[in-house]
C-alpha positions in Angstrom: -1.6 -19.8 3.7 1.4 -17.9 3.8 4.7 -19.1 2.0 7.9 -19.3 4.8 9.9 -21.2 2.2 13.8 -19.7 3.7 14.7 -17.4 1.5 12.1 -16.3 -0.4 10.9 -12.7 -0.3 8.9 -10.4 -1.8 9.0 -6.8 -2.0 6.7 -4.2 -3.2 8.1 -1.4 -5.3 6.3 2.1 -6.0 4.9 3.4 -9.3 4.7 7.2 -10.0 6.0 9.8 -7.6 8.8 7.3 -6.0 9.7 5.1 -8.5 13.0 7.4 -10.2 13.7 8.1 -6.4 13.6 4.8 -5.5 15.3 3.0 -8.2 18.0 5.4 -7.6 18.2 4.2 -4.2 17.6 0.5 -5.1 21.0 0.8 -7.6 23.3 2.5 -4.8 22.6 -0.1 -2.0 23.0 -2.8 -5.0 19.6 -5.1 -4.6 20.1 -6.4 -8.4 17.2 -4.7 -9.5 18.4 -3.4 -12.9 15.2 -3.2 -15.2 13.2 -0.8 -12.3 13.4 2.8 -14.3 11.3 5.2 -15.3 11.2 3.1 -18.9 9.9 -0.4 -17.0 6.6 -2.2 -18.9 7.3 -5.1 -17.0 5.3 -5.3 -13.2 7.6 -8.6 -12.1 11.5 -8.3 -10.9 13.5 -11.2 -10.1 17.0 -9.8 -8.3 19.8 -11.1 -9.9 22.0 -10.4 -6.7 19.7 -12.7 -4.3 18.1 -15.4 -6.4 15.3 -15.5 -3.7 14.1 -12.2 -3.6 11.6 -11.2 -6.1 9.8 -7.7 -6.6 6.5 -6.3 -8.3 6.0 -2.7 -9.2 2.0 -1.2 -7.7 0.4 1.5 -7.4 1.8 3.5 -4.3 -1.8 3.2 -2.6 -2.4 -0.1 -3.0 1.5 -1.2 -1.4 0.8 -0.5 2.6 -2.7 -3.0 2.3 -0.6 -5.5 0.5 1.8 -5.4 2.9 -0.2 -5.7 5.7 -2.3 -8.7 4.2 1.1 -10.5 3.8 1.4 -10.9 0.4 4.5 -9.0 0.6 7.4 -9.0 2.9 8.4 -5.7 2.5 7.4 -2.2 0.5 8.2 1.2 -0.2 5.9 3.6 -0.5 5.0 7.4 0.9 4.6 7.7 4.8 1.3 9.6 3.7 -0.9 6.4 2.6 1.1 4.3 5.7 -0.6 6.6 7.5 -3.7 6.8 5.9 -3.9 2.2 6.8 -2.3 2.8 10.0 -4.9 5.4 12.0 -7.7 2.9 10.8 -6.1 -0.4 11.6 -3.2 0.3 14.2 -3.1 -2.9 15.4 -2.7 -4.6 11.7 -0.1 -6.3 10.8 1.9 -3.5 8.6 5.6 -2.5 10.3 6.8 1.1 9.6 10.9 0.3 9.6 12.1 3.6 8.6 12.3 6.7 6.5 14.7 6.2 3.5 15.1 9.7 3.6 13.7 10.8 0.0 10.6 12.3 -0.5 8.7 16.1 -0.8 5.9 17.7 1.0 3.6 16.9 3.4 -0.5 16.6 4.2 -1.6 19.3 4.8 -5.3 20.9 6.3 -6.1 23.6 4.6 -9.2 26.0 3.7 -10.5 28.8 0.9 -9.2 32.0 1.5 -12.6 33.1 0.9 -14.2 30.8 3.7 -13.1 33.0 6.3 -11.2 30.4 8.6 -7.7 31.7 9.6 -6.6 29.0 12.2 -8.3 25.6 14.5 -9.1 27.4 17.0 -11.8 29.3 14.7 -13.1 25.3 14.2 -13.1 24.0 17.6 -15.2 27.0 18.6 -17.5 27.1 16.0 -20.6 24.7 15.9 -20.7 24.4 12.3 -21.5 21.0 10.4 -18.2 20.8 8.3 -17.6 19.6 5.2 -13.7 18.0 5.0 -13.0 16.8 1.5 -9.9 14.2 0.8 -8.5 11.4 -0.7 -7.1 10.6 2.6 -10.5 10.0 4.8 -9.3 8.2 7.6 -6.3 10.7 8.4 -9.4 13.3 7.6 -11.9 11.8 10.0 -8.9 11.3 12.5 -8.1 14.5 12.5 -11.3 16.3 13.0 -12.1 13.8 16.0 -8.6 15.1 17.4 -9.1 18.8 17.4 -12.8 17.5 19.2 -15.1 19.0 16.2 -18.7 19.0 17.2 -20.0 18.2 14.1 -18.5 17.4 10.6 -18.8 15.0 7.2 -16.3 13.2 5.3 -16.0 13.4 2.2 -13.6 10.9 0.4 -12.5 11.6 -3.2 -10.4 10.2 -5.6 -8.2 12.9 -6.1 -8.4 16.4 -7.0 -9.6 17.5 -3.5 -8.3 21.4 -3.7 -10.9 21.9 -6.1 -13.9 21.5 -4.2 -13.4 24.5 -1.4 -15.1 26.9 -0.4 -18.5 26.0 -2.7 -18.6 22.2 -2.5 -16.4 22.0 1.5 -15.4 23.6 4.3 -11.9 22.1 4.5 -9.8 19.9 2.3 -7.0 17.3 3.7 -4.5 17.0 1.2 -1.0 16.6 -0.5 1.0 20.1 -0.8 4.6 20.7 -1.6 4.4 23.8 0.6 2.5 26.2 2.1 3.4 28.5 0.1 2.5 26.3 -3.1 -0.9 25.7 -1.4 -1.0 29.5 -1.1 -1.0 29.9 -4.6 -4.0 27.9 -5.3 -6.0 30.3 -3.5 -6.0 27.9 -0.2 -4.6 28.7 3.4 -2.5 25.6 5.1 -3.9 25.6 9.0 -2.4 22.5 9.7 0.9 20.3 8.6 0.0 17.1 9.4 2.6 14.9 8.4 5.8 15.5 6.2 5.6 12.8 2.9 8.7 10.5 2.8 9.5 7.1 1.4 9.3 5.0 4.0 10.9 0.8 4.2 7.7 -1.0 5.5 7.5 -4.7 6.4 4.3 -7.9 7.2 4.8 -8.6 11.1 5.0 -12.4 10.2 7.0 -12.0 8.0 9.4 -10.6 10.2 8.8 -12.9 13.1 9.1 -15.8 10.7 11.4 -15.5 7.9 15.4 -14.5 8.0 15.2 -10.4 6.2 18.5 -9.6 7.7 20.2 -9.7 4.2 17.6 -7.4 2.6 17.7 -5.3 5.9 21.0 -5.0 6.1 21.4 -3.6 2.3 19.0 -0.6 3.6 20.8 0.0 6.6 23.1 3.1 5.2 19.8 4.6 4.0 17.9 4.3 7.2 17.0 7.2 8.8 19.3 7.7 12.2 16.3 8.6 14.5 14.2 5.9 13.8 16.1 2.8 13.7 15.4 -0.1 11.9 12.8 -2.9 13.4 14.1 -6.7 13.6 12.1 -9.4 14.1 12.3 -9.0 17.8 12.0 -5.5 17.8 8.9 -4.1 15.6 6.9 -2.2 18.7 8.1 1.4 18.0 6.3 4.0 16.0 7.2 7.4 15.0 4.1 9.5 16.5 3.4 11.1 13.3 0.6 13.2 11.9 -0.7 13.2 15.8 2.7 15.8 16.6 2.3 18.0 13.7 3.5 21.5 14.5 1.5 24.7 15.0 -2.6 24.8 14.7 -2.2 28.0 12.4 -1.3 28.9 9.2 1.7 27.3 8.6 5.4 29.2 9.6 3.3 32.3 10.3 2.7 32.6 6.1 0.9 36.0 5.4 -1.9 35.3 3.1 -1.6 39.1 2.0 -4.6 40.7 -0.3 -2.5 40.0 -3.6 -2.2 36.6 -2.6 -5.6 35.8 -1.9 -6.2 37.5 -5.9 -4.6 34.3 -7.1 -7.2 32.6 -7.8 -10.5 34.5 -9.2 -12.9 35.2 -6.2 -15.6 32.6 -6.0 -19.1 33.2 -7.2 -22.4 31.4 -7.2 -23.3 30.5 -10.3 -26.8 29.7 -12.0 -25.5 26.0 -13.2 -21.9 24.1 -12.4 -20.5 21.6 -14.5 -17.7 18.8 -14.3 -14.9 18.2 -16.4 -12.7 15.6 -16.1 -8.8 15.5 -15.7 -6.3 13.0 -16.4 -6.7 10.9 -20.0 -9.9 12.3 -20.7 -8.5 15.6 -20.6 -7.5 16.4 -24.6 -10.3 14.2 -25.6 -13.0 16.1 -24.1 -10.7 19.2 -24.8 -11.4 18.5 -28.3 -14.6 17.7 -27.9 -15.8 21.1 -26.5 -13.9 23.2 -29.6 -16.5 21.4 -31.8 -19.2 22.6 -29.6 -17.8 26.2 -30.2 -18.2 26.4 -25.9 -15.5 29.1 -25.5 -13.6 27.9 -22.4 -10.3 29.3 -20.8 -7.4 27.4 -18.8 -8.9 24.3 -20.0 -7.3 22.4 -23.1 -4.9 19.6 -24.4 -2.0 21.0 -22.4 -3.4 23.7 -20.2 -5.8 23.0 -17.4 -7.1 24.6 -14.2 -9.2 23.6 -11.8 -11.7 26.5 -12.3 -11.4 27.1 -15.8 -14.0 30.2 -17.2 -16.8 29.9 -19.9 -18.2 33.0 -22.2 -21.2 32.3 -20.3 -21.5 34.5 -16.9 -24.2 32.1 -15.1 -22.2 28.9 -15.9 -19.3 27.3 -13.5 -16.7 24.8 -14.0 -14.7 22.7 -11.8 -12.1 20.2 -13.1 -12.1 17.2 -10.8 -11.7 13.3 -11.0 -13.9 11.2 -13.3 -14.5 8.7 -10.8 -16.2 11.3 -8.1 -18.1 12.7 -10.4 -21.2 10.5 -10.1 -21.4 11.3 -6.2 -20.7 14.5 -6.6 -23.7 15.4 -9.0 -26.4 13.1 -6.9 -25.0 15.8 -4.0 -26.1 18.3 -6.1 -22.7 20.0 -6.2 -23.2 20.0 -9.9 -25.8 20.0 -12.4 -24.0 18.6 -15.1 -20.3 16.0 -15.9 -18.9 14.7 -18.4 -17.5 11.2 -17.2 -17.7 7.3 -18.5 -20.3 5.0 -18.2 -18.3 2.8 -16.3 -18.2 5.5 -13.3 -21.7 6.3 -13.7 -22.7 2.2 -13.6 -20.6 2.0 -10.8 -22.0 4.4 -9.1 -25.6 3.6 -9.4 -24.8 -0.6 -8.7 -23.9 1.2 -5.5 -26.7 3.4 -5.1 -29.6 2.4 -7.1 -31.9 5.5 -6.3 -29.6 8.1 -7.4 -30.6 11.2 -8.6 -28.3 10.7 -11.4 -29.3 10.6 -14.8 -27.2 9.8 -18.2 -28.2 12.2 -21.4 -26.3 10.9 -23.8 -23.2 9.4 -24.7 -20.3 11.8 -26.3 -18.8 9.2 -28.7 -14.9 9.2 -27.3 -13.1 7.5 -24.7 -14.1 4.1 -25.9 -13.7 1.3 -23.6 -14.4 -2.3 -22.7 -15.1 -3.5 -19.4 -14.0 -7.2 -19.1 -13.4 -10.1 -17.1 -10.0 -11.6 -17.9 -7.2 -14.7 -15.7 -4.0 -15.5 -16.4 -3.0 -17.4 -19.7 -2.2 -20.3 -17.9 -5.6 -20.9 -16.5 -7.5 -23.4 -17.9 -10.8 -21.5 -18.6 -12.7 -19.7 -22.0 -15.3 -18.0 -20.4 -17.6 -17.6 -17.2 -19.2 -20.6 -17.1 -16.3 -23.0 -16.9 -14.7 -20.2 -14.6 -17.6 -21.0 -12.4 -17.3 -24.4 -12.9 -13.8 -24.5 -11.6 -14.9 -22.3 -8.5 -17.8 -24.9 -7.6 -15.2 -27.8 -7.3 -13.6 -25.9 -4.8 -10.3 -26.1 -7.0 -10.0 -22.2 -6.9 -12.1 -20.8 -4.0 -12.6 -18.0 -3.2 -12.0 -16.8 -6.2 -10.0 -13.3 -5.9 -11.3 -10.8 -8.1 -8.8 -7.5 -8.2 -10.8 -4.2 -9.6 -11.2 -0.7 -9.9 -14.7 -1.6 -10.5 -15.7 -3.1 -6.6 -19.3 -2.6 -7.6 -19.7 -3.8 -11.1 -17.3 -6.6 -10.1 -19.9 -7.3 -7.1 -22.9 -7.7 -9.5 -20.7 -9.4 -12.5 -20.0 -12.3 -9.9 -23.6 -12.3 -8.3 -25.5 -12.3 -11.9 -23.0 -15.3 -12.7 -23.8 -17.3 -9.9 -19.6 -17.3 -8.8 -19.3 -17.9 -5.5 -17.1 -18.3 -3.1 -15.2 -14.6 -4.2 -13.3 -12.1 -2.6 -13.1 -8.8 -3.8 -10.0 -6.5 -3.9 -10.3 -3.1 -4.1 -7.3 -1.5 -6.4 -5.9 2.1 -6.8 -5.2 0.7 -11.1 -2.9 -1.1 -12.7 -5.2 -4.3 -11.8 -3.3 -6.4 -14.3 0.0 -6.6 -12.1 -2.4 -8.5 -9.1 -2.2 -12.0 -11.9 -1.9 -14.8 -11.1 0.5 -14.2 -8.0 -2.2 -11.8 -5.8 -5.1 -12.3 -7.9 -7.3 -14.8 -10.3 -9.7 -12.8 -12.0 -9.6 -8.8 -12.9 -12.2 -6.7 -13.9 -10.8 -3.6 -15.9 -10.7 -1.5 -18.6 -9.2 -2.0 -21.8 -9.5 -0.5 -25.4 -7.1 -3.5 -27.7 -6.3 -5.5 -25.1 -2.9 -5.3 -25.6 -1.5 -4.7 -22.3 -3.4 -7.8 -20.8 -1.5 -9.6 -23.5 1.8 -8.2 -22.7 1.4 -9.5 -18.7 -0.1 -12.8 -20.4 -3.6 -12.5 -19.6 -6.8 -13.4 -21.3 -10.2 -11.8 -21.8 -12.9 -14.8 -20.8 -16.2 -12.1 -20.9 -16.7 -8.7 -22.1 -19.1 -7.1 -19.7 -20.3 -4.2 -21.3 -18.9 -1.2 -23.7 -18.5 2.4 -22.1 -17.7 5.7 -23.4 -17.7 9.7 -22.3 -21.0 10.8 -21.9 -23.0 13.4 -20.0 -24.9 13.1 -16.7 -27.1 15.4 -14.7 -29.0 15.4 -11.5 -32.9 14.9 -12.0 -33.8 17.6 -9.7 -31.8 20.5 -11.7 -33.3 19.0 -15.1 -36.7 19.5 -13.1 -36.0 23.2 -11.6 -38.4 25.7 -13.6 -35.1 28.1 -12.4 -32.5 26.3 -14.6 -34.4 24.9 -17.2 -33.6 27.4 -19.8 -30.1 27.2 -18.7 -29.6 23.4 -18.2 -31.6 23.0 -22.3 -28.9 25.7 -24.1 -26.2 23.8 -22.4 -27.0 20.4 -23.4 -27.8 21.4 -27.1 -24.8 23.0 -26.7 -22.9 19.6 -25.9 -25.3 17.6 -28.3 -24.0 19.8 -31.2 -20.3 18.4 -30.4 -21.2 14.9 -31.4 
C-alpha cells in the first residue's frame, strides 16, 4: 500500500548520461542534495534542506517504471525511455511535467547506406517483411504501425543496435547525437523521432494525494516555458511527441555523398560471423584473442569498432552486447560469440530448444550468480527465506534481477512462492530493502553488496566467458572446415 505520510517524498535520480547534468541542476535550484556527483558510491540521498524528501540514484531505464508503479513520487530521466513506457501504457499512471531543458540528441530511424532505402515512402510502398532492430521496441513497433507497414519484426536488443544493419536488419531505431553523427557510422537517419531531453516526471497519486508544491516549486525556473508544469489538478496535457517528428526523409535534407557512404567498409557476406562483446568484457577478451595470435583490427583494450577486421577473408565480426548474443546466434545471425554463461543460461531457461550450444569456457570474466537480502533480514539461506515467505510475513516476495529467467527457475526449484519478479536495467543492489527483498546478481568479492549492506544467502551457480555456436553451422558440411580452425584457434587462447 502506498505511503501518504505528509511530507514525505521520494525522488528518482539518473545514473550515467544525466547524472553531471542533473546534479548541476539539483545544486542551482538548491534541493540539499550535496553528495549527488559524478564521485557518488552511495544509491540513498536524504536532503538536508527538506528533512522529508529522500532520493535514490537508478539506472535511467529503470526510473519511468518506478515512477509509474508508485514507488517514487517524482524522477528525472531522458524523454526517450518516458517515451519508450508511455506508447505501451498511455493510460499508466506516470505524469510527464516538463522538459528541464538539458539533454543531447534524439531517436532516430535510420537504415544502411548500402540497403538501398533513401526515405518512408520507399517502406510504405514496399511489401517487404522488415527487420527493425532496437533497444527501444515499443517506440519501434509504434512506429512501423504508424507509417501503416504491411509487414515487419521487432527485434529488441540490449544495446548496440547500429551494428546489426544491413546483414542482421532492415532498419534500426536508435539514440543519435545527429544526423550527421549517424552519418558517419555508415547509416542514413529517415526519421527524427523524438529529441532526448531530461524531463521532471511524477506518480498520478502521488500528485492527487500528497502536497509536492515545495519540490515543484524549486523546479519551476527550470521548467520549460511551453510545457507548463502539471499540479495535482492539472496532469491531463501531454506534449505530442515522437508522433510529430518532422520530415519522413533523411534528416535536414543531409547528402549522404559517395565519400560519405566510404565511411564505413562496404558490407560483405562472409563464410562465418562471430560475436564479440563490448563493455567490461572488452579488454579481457581483448587479451584473450592476442594469445590466440587471431590478428584483429579496431578491436582492443581501448580501441573498438563495431565491425572490427580479421587476417582471415571468409571470417566476419560484429561487436554487440553480451546479453543479445544468445538470441542472436539461435537466429543464425552468427555462427559463433564469446559471452558469459550467465547470458547463455538465461537464454536457454527461456528457450529450452535452442539451437545454442556452449564449446567451452574461456577462463576470464569470473563471476557468481547469487541470491542475496538486506543485512537486516533475519534469514542465512533459502530455506528459512522460504520459511519466512510461507508465514505470509514477507509475501510476495520481490525479487529485483537482471537475470528474470534464472531468477524464475531459482524461485520455482526452491519452492518460494508467492514472488514477484522485477525486471532491472543493473545496478540491482540499489532496489534493497526499500523496492526490493531479494536480488539475484552478479558479483565477483562481494564487496559492493557489502557496501549497500547486503548479504549473500545462496550462490546459484559460477559463470565465466565462454564460446557458443549454433548447432546447425557446427553441422554444415560448408563451414565445417572453417567453424574447426576457428575454434582451435580460440581453444589455443586458454
Amino acid at each position: 500500500m502506498k505511503d501518504y505520510q505528509a511530507g514525505y517524498i521520494k525522488l528518482a535520480l539518473p545514473k550515467g548520461r544525466f547524472l553531471s547534468p542533473t546534479a548541476s541542476v539539483l545544486a542551482e535550484i538548491d534541493l540539499g542534495f550535496q553528495d549527488y556527483s559524478d564521485k557518488t558510491k552511495q544509491y540513498r540521498l536524504r536532503s538536508a534542506k527538506f528533512p522529508g524528501l529522500s532520493a535514490k540514484i537508478l539506472q535511467e531505464k529503470d526510473i519511468s517504471i518506478q515512477v509509474a508503479v508508485g514507488n517514487y513520487d517524482l524522477g528525472i530521466c531522458g524523454s526517450d525511455w518516458i517515451e519508450e513506457f508511455l506508447v505501451k501504457y498511455p493510460a499508466g499512471a506516470l505524469v510527464k511535467i516538463s522538459s528541464l531543458n538539458y539533454g543531447e540528441g534524439s531517436i532516430h530511424v535510420v537504415a544502411s547506406t548500402q540497403a538501398g532505402i533513401a526515405n518512408l515512402d520507399e517502406l510504405s510502398a514496399r511489401g517487404n517483411d522488415y527487420r527493425i532492430v532496437s533497444e527501444y521496441p515499443n517506440l519501434a513497433e509504434a512506429f512501423a504501425l504508424n507509417l501503416r507497414m504491411r509487414r515487419f519484426r521487432i527485434f529488441p536488443v540490449w544495446g548496440a543496435a547500429e551494428a546489426y544493419p544491413p546483414e542482421n536488419a532492415d532498419l534500426a531505431v536508435l539514440w543519435g547525437k545527429s544526423g550527421a553523427d549517424i552519418a558517419t557510422q555508415g547509416l542514413i537517419p529517415l526519421k527524427r523521432l523524438l529529441p532526448v531531453t531530461a524531463f521532471l516526471i511524477a506518480n498520478r497519486e502521488s500528485l492527487e494525494n500528497k502536497d509536492l508544491s515545495r519540490i515543484l516549486t524549486c523546479f519551476s525556473s527550470k521548467l520549460t516555458a511551453d510545457l507548463p508544469a502539471c499540479s495535482p489538478y492539472d496532469f491531463g496535457r501531454r506534449a505530442e511527441a515522437w508522433q510529430a517528428g518532422p520530415q519522413t526523409s533523411i534528416e535536414n535534407g543531409l547528402d549522404i555523398s559517395e565519400e560519405l557512404k566510404g565511411t564505413r567498409p562496404l558490407w560483405q557476406a562472409k563464410e562465418i560471423n562471430l560475436a564479440l562483446p563490448d563493455g567490461h568484457q572488452q579488454a579481457p577478451t581483448s587479451q584473450f584473442l592476442k594469445r590466440t595470435g587471431l590478428a584483429l583490427q579496431g578491436y582492443s583494450e581501448e580501441v573498438v569498432s563495431r565491425r572490427p577486421s580479421a587476417d582471415l577473408d571468409w571470417l566476419g565480426i560484429k561487436v554487440i552486447r553480451p546479453q543479445d548474443m544468445p538470441l542472436q546466434v539461435a537466429n543464425s545471425n552468427f555462427d559463433l560469440a564469446i559471452t558469459g554463461e550467465d547470458w547463455l543460461l538465461e537464454h536457454l531457461y527461456r528457450f529450452p530448444s535452442s539451437p545454442v550450444k556452449k564449446l567451452f569456457a574461456l577462463g576470464f570474466g569470473a563471476v557468481k550468480i547469487v541470491a542475496a537480502v538486506s543485512q537486516e533480514m533475519p534469514v542465512a539461506d533459502v530455506d528459512e527465506l522460504r520459511s519466512v515467505v510461507q508465514s505470509s510475513k514477507l509475501a510476495p516476495l520481490k525479487v529485483a534481477s537482471e537475470y528474470i529467467d534464472i531468477a524464475d527457475r531459482y524461485l520455482r526449484d526452491n519452492h518460494i512462492n508467492p514472488y514477484k519478479l522485477i525486471p532491472t536495467w543493473g545496478a540491482s543492489e540499489a532496489f534493497l530493502p526499500e523496492d526490493a527483498d531479494m536480488l539475484i546478481d552478479n558479483v565477483q568479492t562481494g564487496k559492493t553488496l557489502k557496501q549497500h549492506k547486503l548479504k549473500i544467502i545462496d550462490v546459484l551457480f559460477r559463470s565465466s566467458a565462454c564460446l557458443i555456436a549454433n548447432k546447425d553451422s557446427l553441422a554444415s558440411s560448408d563451414k565445417k572446415g572453417e567453424m574447426e580452425f576457428l575454434t582451435q584457434k580460440l581453444r589455443a587462447g586458454l
